[in-house]
C-alpha positions in Angstrom: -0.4 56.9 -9.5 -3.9 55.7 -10.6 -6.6 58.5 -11.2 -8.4 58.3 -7.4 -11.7 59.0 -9.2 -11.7 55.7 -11.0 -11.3 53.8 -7.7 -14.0 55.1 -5.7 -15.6 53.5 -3.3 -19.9 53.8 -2.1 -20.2 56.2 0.7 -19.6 54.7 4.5 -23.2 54.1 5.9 -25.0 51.8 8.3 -28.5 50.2 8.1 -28.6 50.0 4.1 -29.5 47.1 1.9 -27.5 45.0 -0.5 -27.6 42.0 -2.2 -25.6 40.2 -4.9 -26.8 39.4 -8.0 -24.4 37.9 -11.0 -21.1 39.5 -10.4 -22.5 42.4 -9.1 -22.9 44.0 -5.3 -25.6 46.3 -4.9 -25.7 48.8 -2.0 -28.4 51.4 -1.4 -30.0 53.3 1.5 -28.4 53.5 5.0 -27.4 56.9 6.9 -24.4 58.7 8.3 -23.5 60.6 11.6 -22.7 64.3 10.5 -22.0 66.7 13.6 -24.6 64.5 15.4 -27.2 64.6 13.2 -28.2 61.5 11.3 -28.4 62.2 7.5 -29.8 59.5 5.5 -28.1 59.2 2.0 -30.3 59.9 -1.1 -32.8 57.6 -2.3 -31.9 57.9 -6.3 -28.2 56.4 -6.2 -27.5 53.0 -6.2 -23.9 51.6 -5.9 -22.4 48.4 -8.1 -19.2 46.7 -7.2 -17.6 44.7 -9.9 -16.5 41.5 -7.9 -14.1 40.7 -11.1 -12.5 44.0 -11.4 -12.9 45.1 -8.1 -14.4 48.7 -9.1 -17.5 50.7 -7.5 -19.8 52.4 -10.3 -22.7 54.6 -8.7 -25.9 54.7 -10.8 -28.8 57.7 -10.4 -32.3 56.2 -10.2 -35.6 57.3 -11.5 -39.3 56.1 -10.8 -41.2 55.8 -8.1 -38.1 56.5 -5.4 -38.2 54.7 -2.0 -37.8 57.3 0.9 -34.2 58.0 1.8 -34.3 55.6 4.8 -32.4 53.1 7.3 -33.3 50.1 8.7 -35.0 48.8 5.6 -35.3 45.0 4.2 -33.6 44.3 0.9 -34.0 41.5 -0.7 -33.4 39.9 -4.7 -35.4 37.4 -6.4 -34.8 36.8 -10.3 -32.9 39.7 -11.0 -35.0 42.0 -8.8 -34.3 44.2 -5.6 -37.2 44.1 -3.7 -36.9 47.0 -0.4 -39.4 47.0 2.7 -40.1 48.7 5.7 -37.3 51.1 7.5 -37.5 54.1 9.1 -37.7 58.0 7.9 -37.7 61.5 9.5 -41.8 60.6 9.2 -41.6 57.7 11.0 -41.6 53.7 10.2 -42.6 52.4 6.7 -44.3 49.4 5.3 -44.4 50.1 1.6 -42.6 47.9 -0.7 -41.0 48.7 -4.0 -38.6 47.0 -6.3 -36.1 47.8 -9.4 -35.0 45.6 -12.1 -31.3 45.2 -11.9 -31.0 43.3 -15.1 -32.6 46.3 -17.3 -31.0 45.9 -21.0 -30.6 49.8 -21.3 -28.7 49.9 -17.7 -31.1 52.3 -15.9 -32.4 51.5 -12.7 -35.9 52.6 -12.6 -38.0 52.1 -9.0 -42.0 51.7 -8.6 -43.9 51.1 -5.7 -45.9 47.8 -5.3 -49.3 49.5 -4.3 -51.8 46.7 -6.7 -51.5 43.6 -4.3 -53.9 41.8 -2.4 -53.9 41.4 1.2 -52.7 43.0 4.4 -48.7 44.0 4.6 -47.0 43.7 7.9 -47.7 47.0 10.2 -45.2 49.8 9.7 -41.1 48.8 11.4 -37.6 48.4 10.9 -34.7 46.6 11.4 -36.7 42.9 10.3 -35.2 40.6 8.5 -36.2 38.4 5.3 -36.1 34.8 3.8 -36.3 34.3 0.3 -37.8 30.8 -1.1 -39.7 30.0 -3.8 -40.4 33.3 -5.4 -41.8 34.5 -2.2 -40.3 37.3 0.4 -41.3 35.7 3.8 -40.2 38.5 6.2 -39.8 38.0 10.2 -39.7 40.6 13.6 -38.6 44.3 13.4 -39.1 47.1 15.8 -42.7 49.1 15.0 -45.6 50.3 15.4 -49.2 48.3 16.1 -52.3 50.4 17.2 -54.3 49.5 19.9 -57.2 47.1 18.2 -54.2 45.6 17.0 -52.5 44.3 19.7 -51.2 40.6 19.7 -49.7 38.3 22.6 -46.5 38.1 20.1 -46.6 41.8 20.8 -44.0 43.3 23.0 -44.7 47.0 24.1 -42.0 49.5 24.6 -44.1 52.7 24.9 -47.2 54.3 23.6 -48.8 57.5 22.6 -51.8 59.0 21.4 -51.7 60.4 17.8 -53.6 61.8 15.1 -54.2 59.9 11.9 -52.5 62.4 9.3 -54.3 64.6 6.8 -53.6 62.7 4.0 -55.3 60.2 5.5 -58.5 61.9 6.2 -58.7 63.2 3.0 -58.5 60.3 0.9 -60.6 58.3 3.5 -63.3 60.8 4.1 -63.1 59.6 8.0 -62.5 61.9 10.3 -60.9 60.0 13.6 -59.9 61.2 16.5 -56.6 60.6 18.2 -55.7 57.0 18.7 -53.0 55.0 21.0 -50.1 53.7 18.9 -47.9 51.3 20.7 -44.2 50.9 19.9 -42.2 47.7 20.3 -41.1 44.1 18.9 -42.8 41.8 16.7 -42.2 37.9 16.1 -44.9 37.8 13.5 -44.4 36.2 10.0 -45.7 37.7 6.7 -44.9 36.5 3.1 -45.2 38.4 0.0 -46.1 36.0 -3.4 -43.4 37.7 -6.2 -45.5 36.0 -8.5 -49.1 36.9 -7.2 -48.7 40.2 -5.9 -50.3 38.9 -3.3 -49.7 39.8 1.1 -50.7 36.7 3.7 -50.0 35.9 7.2 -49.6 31.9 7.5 -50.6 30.2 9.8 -48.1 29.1 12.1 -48.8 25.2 12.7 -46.8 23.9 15.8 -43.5 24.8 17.6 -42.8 27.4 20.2 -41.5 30.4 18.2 -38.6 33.0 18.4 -39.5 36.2 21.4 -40.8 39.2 19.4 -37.1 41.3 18.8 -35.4 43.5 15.8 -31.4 43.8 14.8 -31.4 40.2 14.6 -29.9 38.5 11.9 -31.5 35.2 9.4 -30.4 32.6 6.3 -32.1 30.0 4.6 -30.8 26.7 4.0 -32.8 24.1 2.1 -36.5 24.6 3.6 -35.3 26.2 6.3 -35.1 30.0 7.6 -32.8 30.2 10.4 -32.3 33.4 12.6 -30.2 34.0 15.3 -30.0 36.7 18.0 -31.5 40.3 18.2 -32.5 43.2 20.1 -35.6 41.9 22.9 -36.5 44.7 25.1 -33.8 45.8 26.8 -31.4 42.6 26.4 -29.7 41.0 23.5 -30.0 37.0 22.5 -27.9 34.7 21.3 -30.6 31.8 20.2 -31.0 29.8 17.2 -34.5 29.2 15.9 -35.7 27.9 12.6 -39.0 27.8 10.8 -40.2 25.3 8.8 -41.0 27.5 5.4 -43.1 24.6 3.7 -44.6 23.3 7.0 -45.0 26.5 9.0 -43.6 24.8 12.2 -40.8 26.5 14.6 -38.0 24.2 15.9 -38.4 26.3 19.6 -34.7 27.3 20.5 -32.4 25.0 19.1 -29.8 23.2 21.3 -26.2 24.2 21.0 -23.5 21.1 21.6 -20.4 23.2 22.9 -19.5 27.1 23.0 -22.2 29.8 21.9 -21.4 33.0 20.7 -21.9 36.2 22.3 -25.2 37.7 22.9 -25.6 40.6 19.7 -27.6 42.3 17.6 -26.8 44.2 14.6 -24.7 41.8 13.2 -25.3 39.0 9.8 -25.5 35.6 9.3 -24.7 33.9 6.2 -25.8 30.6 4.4 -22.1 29.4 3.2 -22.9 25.9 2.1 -26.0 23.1 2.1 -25.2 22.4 5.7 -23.2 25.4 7.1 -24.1 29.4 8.4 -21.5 31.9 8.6 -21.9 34.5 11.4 -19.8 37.7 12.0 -19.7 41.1 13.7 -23.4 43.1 16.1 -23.0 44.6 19.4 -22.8 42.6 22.8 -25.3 42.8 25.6 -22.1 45.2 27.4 -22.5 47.9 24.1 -19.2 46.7 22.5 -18.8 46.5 18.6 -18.0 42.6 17.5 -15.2 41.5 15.2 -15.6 37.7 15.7 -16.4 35.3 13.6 -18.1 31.4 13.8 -19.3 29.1 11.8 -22.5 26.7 12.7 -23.1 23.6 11.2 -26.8 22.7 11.2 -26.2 18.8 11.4 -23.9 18.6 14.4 -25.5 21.8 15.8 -21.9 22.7 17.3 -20.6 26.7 16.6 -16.4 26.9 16.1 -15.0 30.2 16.2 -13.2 31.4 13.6 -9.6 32.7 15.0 -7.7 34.1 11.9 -10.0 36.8 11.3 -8.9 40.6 12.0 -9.6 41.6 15.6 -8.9 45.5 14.7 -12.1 45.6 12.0 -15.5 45.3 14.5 -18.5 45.8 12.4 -22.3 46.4 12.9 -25.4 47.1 11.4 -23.5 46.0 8.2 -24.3 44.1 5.5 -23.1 40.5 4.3 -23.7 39.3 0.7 -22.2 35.5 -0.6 -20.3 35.6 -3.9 -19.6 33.8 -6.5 -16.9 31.5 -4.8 -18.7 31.4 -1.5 -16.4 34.7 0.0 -18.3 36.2 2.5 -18.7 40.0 1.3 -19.3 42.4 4.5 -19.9 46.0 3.2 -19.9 49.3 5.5 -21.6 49.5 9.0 -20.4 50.9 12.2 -16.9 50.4 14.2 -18.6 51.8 16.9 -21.5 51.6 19.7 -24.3 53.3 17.8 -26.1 53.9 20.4 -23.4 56.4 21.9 -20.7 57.3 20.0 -22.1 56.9 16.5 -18.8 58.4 14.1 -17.4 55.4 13.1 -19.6 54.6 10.4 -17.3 52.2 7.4 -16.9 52.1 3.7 -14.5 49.3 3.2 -15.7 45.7 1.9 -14.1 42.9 4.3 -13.8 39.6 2.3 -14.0 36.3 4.1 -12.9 33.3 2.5 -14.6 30.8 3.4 -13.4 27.4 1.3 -10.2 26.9 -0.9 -10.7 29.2 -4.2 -10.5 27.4 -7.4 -7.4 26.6 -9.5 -8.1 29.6 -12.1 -9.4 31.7 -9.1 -5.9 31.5 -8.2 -4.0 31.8 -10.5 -5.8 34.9 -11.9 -5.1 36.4 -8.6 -1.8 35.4 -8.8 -0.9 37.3 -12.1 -2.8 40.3 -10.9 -0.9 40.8 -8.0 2.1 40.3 -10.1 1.4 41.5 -13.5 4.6 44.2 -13.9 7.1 41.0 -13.3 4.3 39.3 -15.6 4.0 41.7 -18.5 6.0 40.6 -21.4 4.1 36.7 -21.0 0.5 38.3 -20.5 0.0 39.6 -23.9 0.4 36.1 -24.9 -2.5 34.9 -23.3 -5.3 33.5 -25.3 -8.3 36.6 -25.5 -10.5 35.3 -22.7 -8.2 34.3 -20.5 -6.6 37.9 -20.8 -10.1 39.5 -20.4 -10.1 37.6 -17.4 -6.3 38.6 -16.5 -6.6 41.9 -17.3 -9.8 42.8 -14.5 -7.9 41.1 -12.3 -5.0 43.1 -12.5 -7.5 46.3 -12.2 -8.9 44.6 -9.2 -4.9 44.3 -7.2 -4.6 47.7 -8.8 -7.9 49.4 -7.3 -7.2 47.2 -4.1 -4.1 48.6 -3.6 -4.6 52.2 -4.3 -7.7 51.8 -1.8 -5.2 50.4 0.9 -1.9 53.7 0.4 -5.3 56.0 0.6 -7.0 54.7 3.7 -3.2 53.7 5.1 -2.4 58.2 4.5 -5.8 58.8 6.3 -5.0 56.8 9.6 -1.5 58.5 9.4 -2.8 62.0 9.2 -5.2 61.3 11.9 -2.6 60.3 14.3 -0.4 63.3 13.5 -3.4 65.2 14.5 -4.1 63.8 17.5 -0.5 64.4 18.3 -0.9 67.6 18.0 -3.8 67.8 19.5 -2.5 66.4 22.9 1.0 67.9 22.4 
């Protein structure tokens, strides 16, 4: 039996951040239910999954550290996670940081973006992101606005009076009293210049745009950031809307030819090709955890549901990351309504293949999964092509163990609950 400690896997979480960048899957941030409590996992470990090998690596961090939070944005450009927003035992956020991921010397070192110019978005969670052109344009979230604030893309949900904190007073010299802070959804746009360091609100130009609403989901094809869905007030959408990232012009709600999917929030959605989004997993308007699957093509505006995936793995508030071979990578999340029940947070990556794999792709996979019947011919390989062989056959290796470990959990679980009813 393979040592379990070299095939480990990142802790289960919902709300984190990951991202792909060369043939690795990043994964930080996120939280856990423990005895009802929600405990956010620490802010100075980051997780790397090899997508040749197949093996998980977790990495301390130093710098500037983000809060330990959920709900955050997480974004890469050029070898760079950038992390906004989320939400704290202090509140909401709207500081920014990033970490080089490329680092020659393999530490992964955090600092905070505080020399910028401009005004970031007010303080939320649960937004979502476009990348294009060296720039983070980020969309929505659930927040906070005070009251001089206050926009008609605004959509309340409560208020309360508060005091600015002493921090602030200090450093400010101003001594305020109590203000109203209102809590709700936002629709706004903001875009943060990599390159400048610079914060602006564009001005949007035309088009009727998305309600204000958070847990929804967005993807960028060509000039064009797409989101579908969300959280608005107390009901969930199931709309399409794109915005014209070079134009700043919203398409209004975009008409669907055919069968929609579900109304959800907390769920993903996928850029999969020039002309195609992949979208999988939230909750429904009734509270129930998704396991469906469609695919939208942009051209014919028409969804088709995907029917071969696994009906027995619902996910939400996961996270969804393309590889190399355009595979659909869905890490953690919740199996549950996290709203209620909150204990079925997930630490399994769910692959989705989306096209035919390549020839070597393969074959590779092939002689992995048979590399004992295999053994005598693979020493004969030429050198690459072994390197190549050979983390494949770790990857079938770590794969498997992963499956007899989780496959003994669900069996000791049942002969609990036996027991427990007996």
């Amino acid at each position: 039996m393979a040592d379990s400690q070299l095939f480990c896997v990142a802790e289960e979480r919902s709300g984190h951040c990951a991202v792909v960048d060369g043939n690795f899957l990043y994964v930080w941030g996120g939280y856990v239910s423990i005895e009802d409590n929600e405990v956010y996992l620490p802010n100075d470990e980051i997780w790397t999954y090899d997508i040749d090998s197949g093996l998980w690596t977790m990495h301390l961090m130093e710098g500037e550290l983000p809060t330990s939070m959920s709900g955050s944005c997480g974004a890469c450009i050029n070898g760079k996670l950038y992390v906004f927003g989320g939400y704290d035992d202090k509140g909401y956020s709207n500081r920014l940081y990033f970490v080089n991921l490329r680092a020659r010397d393999g530490t992964y070192v955090w600092e905070k973006i505080t020399s910028f110019e401009g005004q970031p978005p007010t303080p939320r969670d649960k937004l979502s992101c476009w990348v294009y052109e060296d720039r983070l344009i980020y969309f929505g979230g659930y927040g906070c606005r005070r009251h001089n604030e206050l926009q008609d893309c605004f959509d309340v949900h409560d208020a309360s009076w508060v005091r600015p904190p002493e921090l602030f007073i200090a450093q400010t010299g101003f001594c305020m009293r109590e203000e109203q802070i209102f809590w709700g959804w936002h629709n706004d746009v903001h875009v943060f210049d990599t390159k400048t360091q610079n914060w602006l609100q564009p001005e949007i130009k035309g088009g009727v745009p998305p309600q204000p609403r958070a847990a929804h989901t967005c993807a960028v094809l060509g000039n064009k950031g797409y989101i579908f869905g969300g959280r608005v007030l107390q009901t969930r959408m199931n709309d399409l809307h794109y915005l014209n990232l070079d134009t700043w012009t919203w398409s209004g709600r975009i008409p669907i030819n055919g069968e929609n999917p579900k109304h959800r929030s907390w769920h993903t959605l996928t850029a999969i090709a020039d002309d195609t989004l992949f979208l999988f997993g939230g909750l429904s308007a009734d509270n129930t955890p998704l396991s469906d699957g469609w695919i939208h093509n942009v051209i014919t505006n028409c969804w088709k549901q995907l029917t071969h995936l696994p009906k027995t793995k619902p996910r939400l508030w996961h996270t969804a990351c393309l590889g190399k071979e355009n595979e659909v990578m869905v890490f953690g999340g919740s199996k549950d309504d996290l709203l209620s029940l909150d204990t079925g947070h997930c630490n399994d990556l769910l692959i989705f293949q989306t096209q035919p794999y390549s020839l070597l792709r393969s074959c590779l996979d092939c002689i992995g999964k048979n590399a004992i019947i295999l053994e005598s011919q693979i020493s004969l390989l030429p050198p690459k092509l072994l390197q190549q062989v050979l983390k494949k056959i770790t990857f079938w290796t770590a794969a498997n163990h992963r499956e007899e470990q989780r496959a003994q959990k669900e069996e000791k679980e049942k002969k609990c609950q036996w027991i427990s009813s007996d």
